[in-house]
C-alpha positions as CSV (number, residue, x, y, z in Angstrom):
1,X,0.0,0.0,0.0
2,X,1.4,3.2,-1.1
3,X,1.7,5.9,1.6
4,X,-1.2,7.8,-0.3
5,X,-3.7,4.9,-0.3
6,X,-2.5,4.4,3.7
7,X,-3.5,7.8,4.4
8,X,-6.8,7.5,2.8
9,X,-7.7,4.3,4.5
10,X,-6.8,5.3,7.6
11,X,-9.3,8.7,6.7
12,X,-12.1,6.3,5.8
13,X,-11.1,3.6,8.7
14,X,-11.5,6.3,11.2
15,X,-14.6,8.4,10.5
16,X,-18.0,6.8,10.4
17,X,-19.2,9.4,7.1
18,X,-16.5,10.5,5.3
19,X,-17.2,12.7,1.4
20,X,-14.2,13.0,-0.8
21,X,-15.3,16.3,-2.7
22,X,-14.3,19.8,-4.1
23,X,-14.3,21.8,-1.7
24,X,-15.2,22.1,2.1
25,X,-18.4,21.0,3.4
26,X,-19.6,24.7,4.4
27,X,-18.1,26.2,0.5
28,X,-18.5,22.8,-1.9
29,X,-16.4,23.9,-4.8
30,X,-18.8,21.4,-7.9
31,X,-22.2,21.3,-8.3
32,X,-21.8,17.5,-7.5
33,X,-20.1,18.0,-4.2
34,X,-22.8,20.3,-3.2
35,X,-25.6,18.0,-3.8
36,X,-23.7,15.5,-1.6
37,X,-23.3,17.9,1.4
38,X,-27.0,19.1,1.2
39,X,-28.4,15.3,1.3
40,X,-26.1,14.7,4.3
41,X,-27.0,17.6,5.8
42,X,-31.1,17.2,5.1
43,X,-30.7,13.6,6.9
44,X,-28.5,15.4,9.4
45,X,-25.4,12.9,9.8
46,X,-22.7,14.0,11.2
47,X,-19.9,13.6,8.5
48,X,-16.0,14.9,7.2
49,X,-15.4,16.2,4.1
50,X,-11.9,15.8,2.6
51,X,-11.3,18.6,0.4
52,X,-9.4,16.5,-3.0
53,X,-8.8,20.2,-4.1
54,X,-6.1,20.7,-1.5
55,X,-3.8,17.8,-2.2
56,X,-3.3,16.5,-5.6
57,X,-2.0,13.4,-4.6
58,X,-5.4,12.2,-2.4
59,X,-7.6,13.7,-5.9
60,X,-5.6,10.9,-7.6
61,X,-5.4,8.1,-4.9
62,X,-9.1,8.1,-3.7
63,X,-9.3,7.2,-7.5
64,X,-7.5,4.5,-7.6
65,X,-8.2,3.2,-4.1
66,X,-11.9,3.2,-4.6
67,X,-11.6,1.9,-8.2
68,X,-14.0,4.8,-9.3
69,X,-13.5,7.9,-11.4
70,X,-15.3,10.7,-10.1
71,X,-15.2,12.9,-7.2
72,X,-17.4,13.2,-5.0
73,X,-17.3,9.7,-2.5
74,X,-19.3,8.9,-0.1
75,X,-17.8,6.3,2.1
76,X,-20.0,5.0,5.5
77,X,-17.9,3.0,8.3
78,X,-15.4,1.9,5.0
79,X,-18.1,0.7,2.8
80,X,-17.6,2.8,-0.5
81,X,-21.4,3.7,-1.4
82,X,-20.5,5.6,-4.3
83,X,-20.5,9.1,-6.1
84,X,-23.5,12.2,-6.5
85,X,-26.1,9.9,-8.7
86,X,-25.8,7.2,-6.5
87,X,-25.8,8.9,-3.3
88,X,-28.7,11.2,-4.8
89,X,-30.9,8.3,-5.9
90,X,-30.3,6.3,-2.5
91,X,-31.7,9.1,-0.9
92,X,-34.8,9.8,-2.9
93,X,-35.6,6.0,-2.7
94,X,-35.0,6.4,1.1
95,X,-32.4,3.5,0.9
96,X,-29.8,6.6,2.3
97,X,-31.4,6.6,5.8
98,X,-32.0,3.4,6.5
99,X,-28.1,2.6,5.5
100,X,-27.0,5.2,8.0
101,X,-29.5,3.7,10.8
102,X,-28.4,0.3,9.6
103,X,-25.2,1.2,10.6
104,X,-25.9,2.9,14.0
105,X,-25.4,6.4,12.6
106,X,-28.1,8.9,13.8
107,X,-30.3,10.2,11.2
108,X,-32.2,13.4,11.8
109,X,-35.0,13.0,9.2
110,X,-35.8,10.9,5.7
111,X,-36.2,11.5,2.7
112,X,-39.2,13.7,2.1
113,X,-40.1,10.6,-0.6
């Protein structure tokens, strides 16, 4: 394991929600990031956002360590769930929430459906 792909799994090993994306969580930087953060904050999960923008190397290696080409990732307690359409369409079909509460990770509301 390269010392890139250590430092991600230790990232998603250690926090229970974890988004790869552009930007921050409070100032996404793509439209896709940003649809991300405002599902996870609708269902109210606490999460960390891992801005790819700031270090070249993780924009490449959550790449190649997820085996998926787009950014954002949303990873719950290590499980890879996937990018924005997936996320987005586990949400509207409420499978999202009940993932997170499946996992022991408090949701605030579901999916207005």
């Amino acid at each position: 394991m390269t010392d890139i792909n250590a430092t991600i799994d230790a990232e998603v090993k250690s926090n229970d929600v974890l988004l790869f994306m552009k930007g921050t969580p409070q100032f996404p930087m793509c439209g896709f990031s940003g649809q991300v953060v405002q599902i996870l904050n609708y269902l109210g999960v606490p999460y960390k956002g891992v801005n790819v923008l700031d270090d070249m190397a993780i924009r490449d290696g959550i790449k190649s360590y997820s085996n998926w080409p787009t950014i954002p990732q949303l990873y719950v307690k290590g499980e890879f769930i996937g990018g924005c359409d997936i996320t987005r369409e586990m949400f509207q079909s409420g499978e999202l929430a009940q993932l997170f509460s499946e996992k022991g990770i408090p949701v605030k509301q579901a999916a207005a459906g």
